[in-house]
N, C-alpha and C positions, 0 to 999 in steps of 0.2 A: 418575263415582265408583263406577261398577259393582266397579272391583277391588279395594276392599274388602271385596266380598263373595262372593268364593270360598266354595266350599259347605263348605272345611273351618275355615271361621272360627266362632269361640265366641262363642254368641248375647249373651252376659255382654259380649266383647267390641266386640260393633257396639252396642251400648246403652249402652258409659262411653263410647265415641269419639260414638257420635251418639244423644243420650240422647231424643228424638220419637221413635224408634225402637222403644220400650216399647210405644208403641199398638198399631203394627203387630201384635207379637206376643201384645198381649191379646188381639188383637181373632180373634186364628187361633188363639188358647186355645195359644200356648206361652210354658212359666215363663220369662220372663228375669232370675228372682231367684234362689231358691233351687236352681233346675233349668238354671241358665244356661250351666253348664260344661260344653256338651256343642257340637261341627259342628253348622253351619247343615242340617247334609245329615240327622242324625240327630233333629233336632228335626223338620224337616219328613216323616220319615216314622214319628214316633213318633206325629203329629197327623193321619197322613195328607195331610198339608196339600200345597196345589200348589208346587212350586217357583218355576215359571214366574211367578206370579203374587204370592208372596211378596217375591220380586225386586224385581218391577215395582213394588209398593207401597213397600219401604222405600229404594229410588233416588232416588222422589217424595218422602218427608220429608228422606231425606239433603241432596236440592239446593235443595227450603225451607229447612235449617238452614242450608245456605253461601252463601247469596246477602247482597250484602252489600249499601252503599249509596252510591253514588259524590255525595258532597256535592256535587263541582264542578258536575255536573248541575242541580243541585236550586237553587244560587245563582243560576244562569243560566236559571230556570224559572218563566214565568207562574204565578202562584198558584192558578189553577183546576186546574192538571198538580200543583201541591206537593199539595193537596187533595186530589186524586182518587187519588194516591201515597199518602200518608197512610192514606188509608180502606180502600185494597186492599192495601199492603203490610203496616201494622202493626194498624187496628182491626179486621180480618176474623179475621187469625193470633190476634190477644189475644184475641181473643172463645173462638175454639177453643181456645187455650192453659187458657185458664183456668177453661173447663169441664173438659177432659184433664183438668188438673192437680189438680183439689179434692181427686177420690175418692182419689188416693194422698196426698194431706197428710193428709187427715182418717185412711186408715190407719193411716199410718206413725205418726201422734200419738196414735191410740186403741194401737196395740200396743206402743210404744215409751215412750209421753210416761210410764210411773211411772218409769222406770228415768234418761231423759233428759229431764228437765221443762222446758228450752227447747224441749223441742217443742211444749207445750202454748203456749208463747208466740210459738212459730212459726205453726201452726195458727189461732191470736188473729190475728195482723200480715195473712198471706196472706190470711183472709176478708173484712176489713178492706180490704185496697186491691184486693183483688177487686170489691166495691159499689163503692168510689170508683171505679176506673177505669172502668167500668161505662157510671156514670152518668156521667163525662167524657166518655167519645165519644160517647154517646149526645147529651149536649147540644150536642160541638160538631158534629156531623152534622145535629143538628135544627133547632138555629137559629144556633148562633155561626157558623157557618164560610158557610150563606148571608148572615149579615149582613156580614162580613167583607169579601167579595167587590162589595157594592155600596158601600164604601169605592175602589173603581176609579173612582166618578163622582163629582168634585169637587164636583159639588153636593148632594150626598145631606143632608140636613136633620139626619139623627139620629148627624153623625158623634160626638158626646161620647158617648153612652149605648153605643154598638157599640166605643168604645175601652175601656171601664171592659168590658163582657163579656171583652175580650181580658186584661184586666188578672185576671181573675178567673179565668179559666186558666191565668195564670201562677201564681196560688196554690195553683190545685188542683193545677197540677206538682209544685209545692215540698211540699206534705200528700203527695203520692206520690214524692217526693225522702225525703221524713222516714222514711218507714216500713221503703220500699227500704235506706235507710241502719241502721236497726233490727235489720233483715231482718241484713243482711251483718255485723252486732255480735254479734247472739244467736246464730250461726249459725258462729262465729268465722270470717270468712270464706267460711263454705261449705264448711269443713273439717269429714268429719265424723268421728266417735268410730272408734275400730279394730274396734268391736264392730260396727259398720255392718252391715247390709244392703243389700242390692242396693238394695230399693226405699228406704230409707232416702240410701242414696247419690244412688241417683235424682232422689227428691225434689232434695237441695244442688244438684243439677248443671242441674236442669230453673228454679230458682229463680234462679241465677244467669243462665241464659241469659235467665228472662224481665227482671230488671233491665237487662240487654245491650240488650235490642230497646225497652224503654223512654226507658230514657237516650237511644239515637238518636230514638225518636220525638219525644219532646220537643224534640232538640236541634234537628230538622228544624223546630218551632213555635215555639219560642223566639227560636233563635238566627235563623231564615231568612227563614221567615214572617211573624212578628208584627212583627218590626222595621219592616219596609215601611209600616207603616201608624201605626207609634206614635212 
């Protein structure tokens, strides 16, 4: 993916194509909002900042954002591989995501939310299934997904009590199905006002994608996993 990022490319423009890409340049103190209209080549020496090294880090998010998930794999894949997928490709990334993500929503809704007041109700939704998912993978890391697994031994005593846990993740999908779906109403799609800001923009594009990686995660527990046992 490097050839996207000739050093005469505008920073504004590697951050709507690949929007993970914002950390990168908080993180090396350059604007990608309001200052964004300017070569890769001139931001890094308005910051000082290393090129060489600038590169290298936004390569690393760019090919986290395009890595995708080949289902046919995953049907054809012992459940302790779906699991241990699970936990490295999508609850490590959310966990990150959604610390990233707070401090710009909570922005964009304190500077923004008089003027557009779905954002006050964006800001509501996203903290909201921030705790829920949270506390989702948290649980099935801690005990659902080991009890799960001793569901392989036909004689396991407490198969009814480990099928109602699996049922009880299928609801907390569906409470994060509701919200996600909230999300994409209030939000009119993800469309946002003309008056937008960058990080206003942002925000849309960064929320969308995390519904993107959600929806698959589920659908790898749902549709793949869970079924086998229920």
């Amino acid at each position: 993916m490097t050839m996207h990022l000739t050093e005469d490319r505008l920073v504004k423009d590697i951050v709507n194509e690949f929007p993970k890409t914002s950390d990168v340049f908080k993180r090396h103190r350059i604007d990608f909002c309001c200052g964004g209209n300017i070569p890769l080549v001139r931001a890094v020496s308005d910051q000082s900042a290393d090129m060489e090294v600038l590169i290298k880090e936004l390569n690393e998010v760019i090919k986290k954002e395009n890595q995708t998930d080949d289902l046919e794999v995953w049907t054809d894949s012992a459940s302790e591989d779906i699991i241990e997928h699970v936990i490295n490709r999508y609850h490590r990334p959310l966990e990150e995501e959604l610390s990233l993500l707070s401090p710009y929503v909570t922005k964009v809704s304190r500077v923004h939310g008089e003027s557009h007041e779905e954002l006050l109700k964006v800001h509501q939704l996203f903290f909201e299934l921030k705790h829920e998912l949270l506390e989702h993978t948290s649980k099935e890391e801690e005990s659902v997904f080991p009890m799960l697994l001793k569901l392989e031994d036909p004689q396991v005593e407490n198969r009814k009590e480990i099928i109602r846990y699996i049922r009880e993740l299928e609801k907390e999908h569906d409470h994060a199905g509701s919200i996600l779906k909230e999300l994409r109403e209030i939000t009119s799609d993800y469309t946002p006002p003309s008056d937008a800001c960058g990080s206003y923009r942002l925000v849309y594009k960064r929320l969308e994608d995390l519904e993107s990686q959600t929806f698959m995660h589920v659908h790898l527990e749902n549709n793949i996993l869970f079924p086998r046992y229920l």
